[in-house]
C-alpha positions in Angstrom: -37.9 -10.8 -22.6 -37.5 -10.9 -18.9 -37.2 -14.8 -17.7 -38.6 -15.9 -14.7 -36.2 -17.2 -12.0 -34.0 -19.9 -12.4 -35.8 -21.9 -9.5 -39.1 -21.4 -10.8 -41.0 -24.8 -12.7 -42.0 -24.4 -15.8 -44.8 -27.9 -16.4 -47.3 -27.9 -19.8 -47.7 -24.0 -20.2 -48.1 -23.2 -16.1 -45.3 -22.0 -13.8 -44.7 -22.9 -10.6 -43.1 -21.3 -7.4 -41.4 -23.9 -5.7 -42.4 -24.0 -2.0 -40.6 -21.7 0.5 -40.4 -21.3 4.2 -40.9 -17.5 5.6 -41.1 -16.5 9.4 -43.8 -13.7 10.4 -43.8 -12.1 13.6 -46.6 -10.2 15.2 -47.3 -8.4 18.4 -49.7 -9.1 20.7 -52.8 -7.0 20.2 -54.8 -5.6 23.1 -57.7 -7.9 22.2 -55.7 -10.9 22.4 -54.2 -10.4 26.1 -55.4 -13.2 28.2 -56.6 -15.5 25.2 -54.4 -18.5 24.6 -52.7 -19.3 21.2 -54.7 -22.0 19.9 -57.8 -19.0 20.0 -55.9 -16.7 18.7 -54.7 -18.6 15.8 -58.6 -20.3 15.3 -60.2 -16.8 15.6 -58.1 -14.4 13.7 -56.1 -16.9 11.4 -58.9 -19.0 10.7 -56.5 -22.5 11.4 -58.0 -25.6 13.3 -57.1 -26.4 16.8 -54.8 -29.4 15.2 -52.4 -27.5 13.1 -52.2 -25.0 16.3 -51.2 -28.5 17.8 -48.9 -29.5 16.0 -47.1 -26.2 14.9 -46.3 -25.6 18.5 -45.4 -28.7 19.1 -43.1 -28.7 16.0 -41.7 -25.3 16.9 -43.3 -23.7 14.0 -45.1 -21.6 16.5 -43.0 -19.6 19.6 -44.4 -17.1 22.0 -41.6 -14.2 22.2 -38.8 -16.7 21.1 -39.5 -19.3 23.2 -41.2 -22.9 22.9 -45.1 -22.9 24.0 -47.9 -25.2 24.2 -51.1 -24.1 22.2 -52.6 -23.4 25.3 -50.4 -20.7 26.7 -52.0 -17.3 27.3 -50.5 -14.2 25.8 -49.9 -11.1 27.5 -49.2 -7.5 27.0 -45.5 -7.2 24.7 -45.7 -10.7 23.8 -44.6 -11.8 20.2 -45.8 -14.3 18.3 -43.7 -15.9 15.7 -45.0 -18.6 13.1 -42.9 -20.5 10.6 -45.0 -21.3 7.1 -44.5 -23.3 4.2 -46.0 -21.2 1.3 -47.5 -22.8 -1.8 -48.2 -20.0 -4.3 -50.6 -20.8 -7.2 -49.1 -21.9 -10.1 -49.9 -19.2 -12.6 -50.1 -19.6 -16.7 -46.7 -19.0 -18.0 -46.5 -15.7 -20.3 -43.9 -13.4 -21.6 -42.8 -10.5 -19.7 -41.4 -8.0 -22.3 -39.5 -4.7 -21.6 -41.2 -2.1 -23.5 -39.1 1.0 -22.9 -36.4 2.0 -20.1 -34.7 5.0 -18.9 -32.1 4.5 -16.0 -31.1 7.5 -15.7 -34.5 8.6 -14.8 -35.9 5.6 -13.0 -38.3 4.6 -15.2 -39.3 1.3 -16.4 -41.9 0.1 -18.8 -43.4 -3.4 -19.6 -45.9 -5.6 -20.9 -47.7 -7.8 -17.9 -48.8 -11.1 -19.0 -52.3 -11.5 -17.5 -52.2 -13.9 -14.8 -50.3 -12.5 -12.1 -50.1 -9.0 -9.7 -48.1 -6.1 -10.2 -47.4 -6.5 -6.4 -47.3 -8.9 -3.7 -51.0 -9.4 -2.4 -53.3 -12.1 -1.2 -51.2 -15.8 -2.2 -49.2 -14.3 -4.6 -45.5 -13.3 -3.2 -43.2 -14.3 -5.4 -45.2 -15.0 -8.4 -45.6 -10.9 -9.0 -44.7 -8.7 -11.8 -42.2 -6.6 -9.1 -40.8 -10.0 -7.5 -39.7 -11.4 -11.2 -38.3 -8.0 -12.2 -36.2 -7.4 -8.6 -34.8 -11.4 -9.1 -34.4 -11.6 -12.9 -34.0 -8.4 -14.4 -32.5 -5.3 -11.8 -30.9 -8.7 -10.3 -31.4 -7.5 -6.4 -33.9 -8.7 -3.7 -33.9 -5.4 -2.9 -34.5 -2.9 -5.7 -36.7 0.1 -5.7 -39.4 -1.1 -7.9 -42.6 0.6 -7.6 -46.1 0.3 -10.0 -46.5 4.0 -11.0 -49.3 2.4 -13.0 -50.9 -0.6 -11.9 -53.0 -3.5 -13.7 -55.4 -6.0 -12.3 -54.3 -9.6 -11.8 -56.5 -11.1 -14.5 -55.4 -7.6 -16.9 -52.5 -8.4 -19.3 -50.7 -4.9 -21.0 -48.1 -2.1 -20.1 -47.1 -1.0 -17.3 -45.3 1.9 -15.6 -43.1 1.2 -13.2 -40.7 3.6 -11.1 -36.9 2.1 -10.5 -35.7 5.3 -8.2 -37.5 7.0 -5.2 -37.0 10.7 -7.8 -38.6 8.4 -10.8 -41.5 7.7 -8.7 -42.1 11.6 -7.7 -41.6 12.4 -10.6 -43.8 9.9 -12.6 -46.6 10.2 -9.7 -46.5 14.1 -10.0 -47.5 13.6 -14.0 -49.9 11.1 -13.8 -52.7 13.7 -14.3 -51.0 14.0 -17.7 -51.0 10.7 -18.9 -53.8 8.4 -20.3 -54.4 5.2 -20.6 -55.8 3.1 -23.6 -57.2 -0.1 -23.0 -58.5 -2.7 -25.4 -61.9 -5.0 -24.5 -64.0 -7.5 -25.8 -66.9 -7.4 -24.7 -70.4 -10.1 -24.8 -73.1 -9.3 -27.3 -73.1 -6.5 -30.1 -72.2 -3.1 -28.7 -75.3 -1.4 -28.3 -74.5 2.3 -27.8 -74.0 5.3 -30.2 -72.6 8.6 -29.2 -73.8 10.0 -32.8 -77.4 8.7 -32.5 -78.0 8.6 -28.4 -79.5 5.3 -28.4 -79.3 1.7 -29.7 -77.6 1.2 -32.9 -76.8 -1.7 -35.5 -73.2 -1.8 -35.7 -70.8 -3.4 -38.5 -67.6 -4.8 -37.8 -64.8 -2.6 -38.5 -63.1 -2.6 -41.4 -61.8 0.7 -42.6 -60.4 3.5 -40.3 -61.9 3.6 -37.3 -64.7 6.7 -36.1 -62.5 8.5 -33.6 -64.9 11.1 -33.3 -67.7 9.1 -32.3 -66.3 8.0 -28.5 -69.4 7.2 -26.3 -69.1 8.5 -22.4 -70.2 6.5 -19.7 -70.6 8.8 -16.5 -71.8 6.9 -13.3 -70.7 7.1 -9.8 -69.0 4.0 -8.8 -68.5 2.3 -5.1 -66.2 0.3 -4.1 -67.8 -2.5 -1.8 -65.4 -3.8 1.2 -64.8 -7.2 1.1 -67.5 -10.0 2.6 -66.8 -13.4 3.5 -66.3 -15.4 0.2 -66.8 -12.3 -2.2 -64.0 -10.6 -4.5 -63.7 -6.9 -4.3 -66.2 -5.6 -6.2 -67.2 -2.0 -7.9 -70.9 -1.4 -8.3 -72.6 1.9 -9.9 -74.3 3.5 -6.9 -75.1 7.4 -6.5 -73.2 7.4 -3.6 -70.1 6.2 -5.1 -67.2 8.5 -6.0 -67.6 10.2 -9.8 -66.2 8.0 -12.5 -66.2 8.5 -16.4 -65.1 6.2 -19.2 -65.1 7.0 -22.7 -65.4 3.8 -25.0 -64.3 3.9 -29.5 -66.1 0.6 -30.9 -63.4 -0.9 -33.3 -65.4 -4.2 -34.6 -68.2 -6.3 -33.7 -70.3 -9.3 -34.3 -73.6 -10.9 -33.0 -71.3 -12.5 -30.5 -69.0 -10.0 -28.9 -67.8 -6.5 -29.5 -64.2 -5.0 -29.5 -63.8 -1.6 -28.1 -60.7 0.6 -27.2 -61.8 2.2 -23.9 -59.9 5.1 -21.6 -61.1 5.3 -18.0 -60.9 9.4 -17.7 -61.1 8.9 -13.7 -59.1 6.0 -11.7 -61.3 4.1 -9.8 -60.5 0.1 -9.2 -62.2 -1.6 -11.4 -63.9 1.3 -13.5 -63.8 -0.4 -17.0 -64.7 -3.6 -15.6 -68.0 -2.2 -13.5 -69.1 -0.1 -16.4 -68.8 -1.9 -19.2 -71.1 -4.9 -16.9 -73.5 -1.2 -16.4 -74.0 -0.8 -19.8 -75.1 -4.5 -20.6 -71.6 -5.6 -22.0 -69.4 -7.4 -19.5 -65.8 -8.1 -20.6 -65.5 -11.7 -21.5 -64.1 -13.8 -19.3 -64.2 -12.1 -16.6 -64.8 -13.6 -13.2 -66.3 -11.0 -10.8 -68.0 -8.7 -13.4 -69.0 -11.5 -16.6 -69.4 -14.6 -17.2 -66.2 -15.9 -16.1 -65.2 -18.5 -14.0 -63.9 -18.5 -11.1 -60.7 -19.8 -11.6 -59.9 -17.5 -14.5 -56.4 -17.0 -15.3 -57.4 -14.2 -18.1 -59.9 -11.1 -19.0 -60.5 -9.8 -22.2 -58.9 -6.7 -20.8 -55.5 -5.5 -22.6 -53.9 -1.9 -21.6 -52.9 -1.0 -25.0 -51.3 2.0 -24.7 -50.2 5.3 -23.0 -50.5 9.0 -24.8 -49.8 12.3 -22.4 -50.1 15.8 -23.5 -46.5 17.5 -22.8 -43.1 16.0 -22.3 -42.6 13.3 -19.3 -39.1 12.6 -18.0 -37.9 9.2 -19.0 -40.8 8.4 -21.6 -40.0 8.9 -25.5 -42.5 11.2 -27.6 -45.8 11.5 -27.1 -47.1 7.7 -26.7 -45.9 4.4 -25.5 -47.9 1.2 -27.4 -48.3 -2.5 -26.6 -45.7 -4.4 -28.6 -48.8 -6.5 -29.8 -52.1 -7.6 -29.1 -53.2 -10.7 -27.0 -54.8 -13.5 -28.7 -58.4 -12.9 -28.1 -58.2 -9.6 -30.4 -59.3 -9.9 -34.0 -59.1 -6.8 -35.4 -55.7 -5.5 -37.5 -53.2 -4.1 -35.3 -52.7 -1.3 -37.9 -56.5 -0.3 -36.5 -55.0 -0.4 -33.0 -52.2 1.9 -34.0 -54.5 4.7 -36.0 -56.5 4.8 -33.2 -54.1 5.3 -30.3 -52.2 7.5 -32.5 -55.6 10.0 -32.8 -56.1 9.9 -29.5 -52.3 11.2 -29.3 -53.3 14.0 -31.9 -55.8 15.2 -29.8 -53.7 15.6 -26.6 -54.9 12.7 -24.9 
C-alpha cells in the first residue's frame, strides 16, 4: 500500500491536507491594461472588493514585485503576483495499492480509491493520485508521473500511469491496443437484451456469466462546456463525436443491476452518459444519477485491462483489480471468468 504523506490528517475515516501557502504570478493581459487591481481581481477572479483590500494591504497582493494599493492601474508588462492560503477538501481516506510495476520500462500500475483526481485540477492539488505517488512512493516533488490512463474523481479502479518520458510514448503509442473493463451498478433491473432486441426479465446471476450476449450501445455523445454552476457534462446528441459501449449484465434485482461494461471509444464520461441514455444511471452518481452533490463515490469500478499483443512493461495478457469495492455483490470468481473471456477473445 502507498501511504499518504506524513503531514497529511487522518480524522474519523476523511483525510485532510493541511493548509499551504503558494505564490501565482500572472501577466498582465491586454484586456486588463488601464483597469485597476481591485477590478481585475472582482471580474476575472470573482473576489470581493474587501479581500482585494486587504490582500494588498497585507502584501499578499504586489504589482511586478512591488507593494500597491487595490486601486492602482495595470499596464502593458506588468505582473501580478498573489500569495494564497489553500484549503483542499478533505477527501474520504482509501487505500492506494500498487498493482504492478516495471522500472525499467516506466510503467506503473495502481488501484485509485474513488474520491480524489488522477491529476491536479479544480481544488484538488495535493490531494491527487500523482501528488501522493511523487511524495510517498517515487519520493521526489519532481518525478515524471504521467496518467497514461485516467479515471474520473468520483471512479475508484486501476490505473496506468507512465514513470519515464519513453514509458509514456511507449504506453500512449499502444493504447489502441488495450481495453478497459469497468464494473457498474446501475438503478432499476437492466432492461436490455442483445439476444432478444428488446426488454427482457432478467435473473440475478448465479452460474457463469453469458459472455456472448454483450449489448452495444452506439450514440453520439457531446461534451457540453462548462456553465456557471454546472459540472461538465456528456449528453447524447447527433452532433456529438461517435461513441460505442458494450455492456455483459452479471446480476440483478428489482432494485439495481450489476454490469461489466467496456467503453470501445474514449469519450469523457461515456459510461456515465450512456448508461443515464439507456434509463439506468450509475448509482450514486452526482451529475448523471441520483447522486448528491457532495458525493465522495460512484458505483463505477475500472476492473480490469486485457490488450491483444504484448505491451512493454505489462505482464501477460490482462491486468485485474486486486478486489472489488464494497457496493459489488456478485462473486469475485464471476468478475474473473468474465474478464478472462474477454482476454480470450483478444479484447
Amino acid at each position: 500500500d502507498v501511504a499518504f504523506p506524513n503531514d497529511f490528517v487522518l480524522c474519523d475515516g476523511w483525510v485532510q491536507v493541511p493548509t499551504y501557502d503558494e505564490e501565482k504570478v500572472v501577466m498582465a493581459k491586454q484586456r486588463w491594461r488601464g483597469l485597476s487591481i481591485e477590478a481585475i481581481f472582482v471580474t476575472e477572479f470573482r473576489c470581493t472588493a474587501d479581500y482585494v483590500a486587504d490582500a494588498c494591504r497585507d502584501g499578499r497582493v504586489r504589482l511586478s514585485g512591488s507593494p500597491c494599493q487595490s486601486g492602482d492601474l495595470v499596464q502593458n508588462g506588468d505582473s501580478i503576483i498573489h500569495q494564497l492560503s489553500i484549503t483542499e477538501p478533505a477527501f474520504r481516506a482509501g487505500t492506494i495499492k500498487v498493482v504492478h510495476e516495471d522500472k525499467a520500462a516506466g510503467v506503473l500500475v495502481v488501484s485509485k480509491p474513488a474520491g480524489i483526481p488522477c491529476h491536479p485540477q479544480g481544488p484538488y492539488r495535493r490531494a491527487t493520485l500523482v501528488s501522493i505517488l511523487r511524495e510517498s512512493y517515487l519520493k521526489k516533488q519532481d518525478a515524471y508521473c504521467h496518467p497514461v490512463t485516467r479515471l474520473d474523481r468520483l471512479t475508484s479502479g486501476i490505473c496506468i500511469l507512465a514513470t519515464s518520458k519513453a514509458g509514456a510514448r511507449r504506453l500512449t503509442a499502444l493504447l489502441p491496443d488495450i481495453s478497459k473493463l469497468y464494473l457498474a451498478r446501475v438503478c432499476g433491473r437492466w432492461a436490455h437484451s442483445s439476444l432478444l432486441g428488446k426488454c427482457c426479465d432478467c435473473e440475478p446471476v448465479a452460474k457463469k456469466p453469458r459472455t456472448d450476449s454483450w449489448f452495444t450501445v452506439s450514440e453520439p455523445l457531446l461534451l457540453q462546456k462548462h456553465k456557471e454552476g454546472q459540472p461538465l457534462t456528456t449528453v447524447v446528441d447527433s452532433s456529438g463525436k461517435a461513441a460505442t459501449t458494450k455492456v455483459l449484465l452479471l446480476g440483478a434485482s428489482d432494485e439495481s443491476s450489476l454490469l461489466m461494461c467496456q467503453p470501445v471509444t474514449g469519450r469523457t464520461h461515456q459510461i456515465r452518459a450512456h448508461l443515464q441514455h439507456l434509463g439506468h444511471p450509475i448509482a450514486g452518481d452526482p451529475v448523471y444519477g441520483d447522486g448528491q452533490a457532495d458525493a465522495v463515490e460512484i458505483c463505477l469500478h475500472a476492473v480490469a485491462y486485457t490488450w491483444k499483443k504484448d505491451v512493454g512493461g505489462l505482464p501477460g495478457r490482462h491486468l485485474l483489480s486486486t478486489g472489488c469495492p464494497k457496493w459489488w455483490t456478485e462473486p469475485w470468481a464471476v468478475v474473473q471468468e468474465a474478464v478472462e473471456s474477454v482476454g480470450a477473445l483478444g479484447g
